[in-house]
C-alpha positions in Angstrom: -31.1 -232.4 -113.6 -30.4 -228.9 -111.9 -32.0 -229.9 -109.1 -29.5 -232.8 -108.6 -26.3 -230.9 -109.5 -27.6 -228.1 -106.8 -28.6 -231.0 -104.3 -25.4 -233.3 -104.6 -23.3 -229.8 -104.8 -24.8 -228.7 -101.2 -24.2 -232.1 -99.4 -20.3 -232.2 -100.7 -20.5 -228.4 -99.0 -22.2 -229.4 -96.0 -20.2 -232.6 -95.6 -16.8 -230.6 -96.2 -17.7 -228.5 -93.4 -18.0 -230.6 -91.1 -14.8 -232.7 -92.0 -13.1 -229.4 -91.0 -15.1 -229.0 -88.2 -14.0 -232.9 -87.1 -10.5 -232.3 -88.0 -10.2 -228.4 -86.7 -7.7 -228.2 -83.8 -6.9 -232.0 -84.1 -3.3 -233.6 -84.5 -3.8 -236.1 -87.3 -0.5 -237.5 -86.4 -1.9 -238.2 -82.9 -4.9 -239.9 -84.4 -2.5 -242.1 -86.7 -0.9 -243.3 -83.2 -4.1 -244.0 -81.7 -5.2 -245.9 -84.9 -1.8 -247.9 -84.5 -2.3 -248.4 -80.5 -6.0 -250.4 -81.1 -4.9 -252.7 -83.4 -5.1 -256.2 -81.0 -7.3 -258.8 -81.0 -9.4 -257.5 -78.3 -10.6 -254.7 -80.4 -10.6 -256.5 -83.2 -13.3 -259.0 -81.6 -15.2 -256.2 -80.3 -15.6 -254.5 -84.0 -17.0 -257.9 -85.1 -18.9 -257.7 -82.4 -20.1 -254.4 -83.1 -21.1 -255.1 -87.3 -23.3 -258.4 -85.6 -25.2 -256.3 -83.1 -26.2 -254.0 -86.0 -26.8 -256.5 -88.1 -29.0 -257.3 -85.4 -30.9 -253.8 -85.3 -31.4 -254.3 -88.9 -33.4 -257.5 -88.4 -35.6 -255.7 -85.7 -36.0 -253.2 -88.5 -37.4 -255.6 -90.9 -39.7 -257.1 -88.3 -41.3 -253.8 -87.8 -41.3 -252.9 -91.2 -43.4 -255.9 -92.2 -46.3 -255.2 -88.8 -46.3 -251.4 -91.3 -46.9 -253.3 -94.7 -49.9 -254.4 -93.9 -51.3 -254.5 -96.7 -49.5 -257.3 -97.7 -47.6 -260.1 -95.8 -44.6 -260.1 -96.0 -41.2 -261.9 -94.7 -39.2 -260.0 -92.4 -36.2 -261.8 -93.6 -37.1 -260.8 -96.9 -37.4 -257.3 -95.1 -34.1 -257.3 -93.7 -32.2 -258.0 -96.6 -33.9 -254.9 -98.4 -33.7 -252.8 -95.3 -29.7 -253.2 -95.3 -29.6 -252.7 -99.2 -31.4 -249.5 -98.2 -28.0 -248.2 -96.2 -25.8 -249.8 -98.7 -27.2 -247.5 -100.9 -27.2 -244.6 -98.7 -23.7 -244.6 -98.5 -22.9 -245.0 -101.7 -25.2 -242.5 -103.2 -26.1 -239.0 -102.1 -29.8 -237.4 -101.3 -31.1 -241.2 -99.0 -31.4 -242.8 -102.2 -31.8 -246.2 -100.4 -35.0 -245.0 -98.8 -36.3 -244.8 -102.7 -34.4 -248.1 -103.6 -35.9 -250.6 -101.1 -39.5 -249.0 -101.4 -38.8 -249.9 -105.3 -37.7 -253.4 -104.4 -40.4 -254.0 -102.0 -43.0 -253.1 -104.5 -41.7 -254.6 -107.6 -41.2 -257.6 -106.4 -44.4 -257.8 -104.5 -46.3 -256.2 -107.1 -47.6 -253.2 -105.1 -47.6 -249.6 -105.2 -44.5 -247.9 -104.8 -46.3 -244.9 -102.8 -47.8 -247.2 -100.7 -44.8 -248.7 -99.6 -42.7 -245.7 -99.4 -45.0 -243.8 -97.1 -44.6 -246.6 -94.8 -40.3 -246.0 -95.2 -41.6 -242.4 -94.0 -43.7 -243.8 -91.0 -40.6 -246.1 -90.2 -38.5 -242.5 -89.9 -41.3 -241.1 -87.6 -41.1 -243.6 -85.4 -37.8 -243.3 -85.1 -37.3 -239.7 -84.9 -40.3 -239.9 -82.1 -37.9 -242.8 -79.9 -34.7 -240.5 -80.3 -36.1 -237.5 -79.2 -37.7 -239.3 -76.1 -34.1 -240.5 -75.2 -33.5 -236.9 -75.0 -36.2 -236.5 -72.2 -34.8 -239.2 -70.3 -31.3 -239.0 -70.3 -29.8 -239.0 -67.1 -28.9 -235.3 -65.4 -25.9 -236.5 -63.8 -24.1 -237.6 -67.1 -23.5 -233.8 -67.5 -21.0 -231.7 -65.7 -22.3 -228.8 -67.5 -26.1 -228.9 -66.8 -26.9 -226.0 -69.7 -26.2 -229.2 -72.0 -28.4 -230.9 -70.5 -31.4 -228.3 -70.5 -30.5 -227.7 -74.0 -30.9 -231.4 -75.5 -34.0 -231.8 -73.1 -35.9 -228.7 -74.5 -34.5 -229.6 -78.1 -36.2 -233.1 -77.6 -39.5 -231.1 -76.2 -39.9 -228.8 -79.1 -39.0 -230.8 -82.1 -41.8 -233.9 -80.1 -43.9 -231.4 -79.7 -43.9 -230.0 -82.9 -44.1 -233.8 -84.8 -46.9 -234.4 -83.1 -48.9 -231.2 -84.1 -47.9 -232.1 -87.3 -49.5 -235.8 -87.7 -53.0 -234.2 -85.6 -53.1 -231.9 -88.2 -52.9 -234.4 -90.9 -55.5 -236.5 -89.3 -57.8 -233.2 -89.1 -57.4 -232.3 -92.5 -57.1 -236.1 -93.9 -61.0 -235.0 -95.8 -59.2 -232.7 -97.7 -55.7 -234.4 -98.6 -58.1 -237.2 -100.2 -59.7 -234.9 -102.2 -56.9 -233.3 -103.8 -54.4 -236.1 -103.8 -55.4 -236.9 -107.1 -54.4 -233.4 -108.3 -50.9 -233.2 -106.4 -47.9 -235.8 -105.9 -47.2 -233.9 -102.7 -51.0 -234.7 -101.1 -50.7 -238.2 -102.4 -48.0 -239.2 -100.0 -49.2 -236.6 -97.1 -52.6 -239.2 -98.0 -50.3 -242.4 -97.9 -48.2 -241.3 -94.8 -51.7 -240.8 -93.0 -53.0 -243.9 -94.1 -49.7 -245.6 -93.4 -49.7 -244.1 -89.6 -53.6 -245.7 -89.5 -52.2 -249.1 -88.8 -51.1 -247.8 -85.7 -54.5 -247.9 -84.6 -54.2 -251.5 -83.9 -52.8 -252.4 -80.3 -50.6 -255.4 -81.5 -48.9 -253.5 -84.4 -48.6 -251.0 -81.8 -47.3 -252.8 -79.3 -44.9 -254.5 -82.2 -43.7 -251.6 -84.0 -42.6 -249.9 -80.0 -41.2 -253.4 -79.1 -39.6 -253.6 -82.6 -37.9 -249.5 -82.0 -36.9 -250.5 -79.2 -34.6 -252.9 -79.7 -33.4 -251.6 -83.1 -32.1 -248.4 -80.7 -31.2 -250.6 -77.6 -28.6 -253.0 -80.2 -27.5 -249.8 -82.2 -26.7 -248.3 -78.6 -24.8 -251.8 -76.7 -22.9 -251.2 -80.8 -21.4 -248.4 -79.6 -21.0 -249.3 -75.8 -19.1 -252.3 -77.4 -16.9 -250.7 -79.5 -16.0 -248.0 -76.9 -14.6 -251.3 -74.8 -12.9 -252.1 -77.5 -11.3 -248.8 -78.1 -10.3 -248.5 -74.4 -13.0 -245.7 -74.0 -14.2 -245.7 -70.2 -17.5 -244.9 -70.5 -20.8 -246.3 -68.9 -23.4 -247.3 -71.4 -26.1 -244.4 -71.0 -23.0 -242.2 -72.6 -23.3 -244.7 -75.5 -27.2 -243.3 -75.7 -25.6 -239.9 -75.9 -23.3 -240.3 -78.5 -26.6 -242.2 -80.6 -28.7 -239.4 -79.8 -26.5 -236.7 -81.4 -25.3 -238.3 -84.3 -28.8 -239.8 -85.3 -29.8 -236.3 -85.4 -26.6 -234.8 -87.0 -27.3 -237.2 -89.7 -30.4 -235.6 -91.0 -28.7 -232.8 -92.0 -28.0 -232.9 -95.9 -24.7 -234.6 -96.8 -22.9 -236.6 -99.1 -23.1 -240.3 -99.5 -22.8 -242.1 -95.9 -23.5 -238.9 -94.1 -19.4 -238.5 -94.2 -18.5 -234.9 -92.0 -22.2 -234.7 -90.0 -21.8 -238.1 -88.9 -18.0 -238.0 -87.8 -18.3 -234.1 -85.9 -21.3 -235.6 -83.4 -19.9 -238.8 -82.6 -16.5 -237.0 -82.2 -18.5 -233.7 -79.7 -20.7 -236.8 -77.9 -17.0 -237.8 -76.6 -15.3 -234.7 -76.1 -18.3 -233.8 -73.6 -17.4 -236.5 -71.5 -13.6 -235.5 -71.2 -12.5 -237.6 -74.1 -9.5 -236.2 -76.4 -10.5 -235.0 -79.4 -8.2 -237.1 -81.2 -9.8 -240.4 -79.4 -13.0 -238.7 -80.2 -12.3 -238.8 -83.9 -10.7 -242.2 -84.4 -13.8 -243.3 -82.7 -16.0 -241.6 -84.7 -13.7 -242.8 -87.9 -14.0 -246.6 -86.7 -17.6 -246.7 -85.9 -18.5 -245.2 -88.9 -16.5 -248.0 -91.1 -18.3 -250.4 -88.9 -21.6 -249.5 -90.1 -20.5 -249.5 -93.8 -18.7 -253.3 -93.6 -21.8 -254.0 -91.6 -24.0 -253.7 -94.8 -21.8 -254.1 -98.0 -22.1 -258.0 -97.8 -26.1 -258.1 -97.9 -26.6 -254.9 -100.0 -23.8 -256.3 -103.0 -25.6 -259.6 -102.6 -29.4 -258.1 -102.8 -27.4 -255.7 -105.7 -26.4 -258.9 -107.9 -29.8 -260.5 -107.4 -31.6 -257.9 -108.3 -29.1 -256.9 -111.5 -28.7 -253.5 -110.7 -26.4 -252.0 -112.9 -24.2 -249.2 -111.6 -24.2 -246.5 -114.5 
């Protein structure tokens, strides 16, 4: 119970902070003018626009999900709708909740173990986490005026790649040992499961699926942003849009409240101000793509919700 109270007390913090940091030397009256100026159909079409394509993104998540579970086969429809009640609950409830409530789903509807299935939620983050920081690699030099920005993301990406992958060799080295005392400790279990998890990896078409599958649930959650930056009247070509997805995906790791509210708004807002944008434009972006993302999943997770008969206590 402490440790709840403690955790849920240190994302308010964290989120707090970073609401100021969004909102330090910005004029919210300028950002209520800008809010006023966007309201027309064209960027009205382009926010629907922008909920479908990560819609979309969620489907490609559910496809690779299901080339993880293999120890069972499973519909990637099925797949998707639990992947978007994931996020629903995520931004409803602090501490990534959702990553706990579709593994629960998945395996108590299926009749499998919860472990199992949640160390493949973990390998889905790897993957992930491995795809953004390549971006980082690759992202264009010219995009920067300021070329220590550029040498700064690019080493960042080096490190923290270099650093995961040390991490799963070593697990593979020591996989002997994990088995042997993951029947004594909770926390060797799942190191166990995440191994044996990454295993199906081995196979060149789940390979070839799951980096097919990444790659378009980044390329639509990317042309998302691109879109709404039309729609917004923000000038910007699309590798920007890669930008701006790079830094808040990261940002958002960092312990928050419910929905990532402060981490997520401050690096969309500093993708934008690095390209010239005002800081005001920067925020109502960050404001209106965030909502996006929330309206994108509400439908699916309150239907998956009233299915299921969750009760909200």
């Amino acid at each position: 119970m402490r440790k709840n109270i403690f955790r849920i007390t240190f994302g308010l913090l964290v989120s707090t902070l970073f609401i100021y940091l969004s909102i330090k030397n910005v004029s919210i009256k300028r950002v209520a003018v800008i809010f006023k100026g966007i309201s027309n159909p064209y960027f009205y079409l382009s926010f629907t626009f922008t909920c479908i394509l990560t819609l979309l993104a969620m489907f490609f998540r559910g496809i690779r999900w299901k080339y993880l579970i293999t120890f069972s086969n499973l519909n990637p429809y099925y797949l998707f709708l639990v992947e978007n009640f994931g996020d629903f609950i995520n931004y409803i409830l602090p501490g990534k909740v959702g990553e706990f409530a579709k593994s629960y789903i998945v395996s108590d509807d299926n009749k499998l173990s919860f472990s199992s299935v949640f160390a493949t939620v973990f390998v889905e983050r790897v993957l992930d986490l491995l795809f953004i920081l390549s971006l980082g690699l690759f992202i264009p030099t010219y995009l920067f005026k300021n070329s220590n920005v550029f040498i700064r993301i690019r080493f960042f990406s080096l490190v923290l790649l270099l650093f995961t992958f040390v991490f799963i060799f070593l697990l593979f080295v020591f996989k002997k040992s994990l088995s042997v005392r993951n029947k004594r400790n909770r926390f060797f279990t799942f190191l166990y499961l995440f191994i044996e998890g990454l295993s199906v990896l081995k196979k060149p078409l789940n390979i070839l699926i799951c980096i097919v599958s990444t790659f378009f649930v980044w390329f639509f959650t990317a042309f998302s942003i691109f879109v709404l930056y039309k729609g917004m009247n923000i000038f910007l070509p699309f590798f920007n849009a890669i930008i701006t997805l790079y830094l808040f995906t990261l940002g958002i790791t960092i312990p928050s409240s419910p929905g990532d509210i402060g981490p997520f708004h401050f690096f969309v807002k500093i993708s934008l101000t690095l390209f010239g944008i005002e800081p005001e434009k920067a925020l109502t972006f960050a404001i209106t793509y965030h909502l996006s993302q929330f309206l994108s999943v509400i439908p699916i997770g309150l239907f998956v919700t009233i299915k299921k008969g969750f009760k909200w206590r």
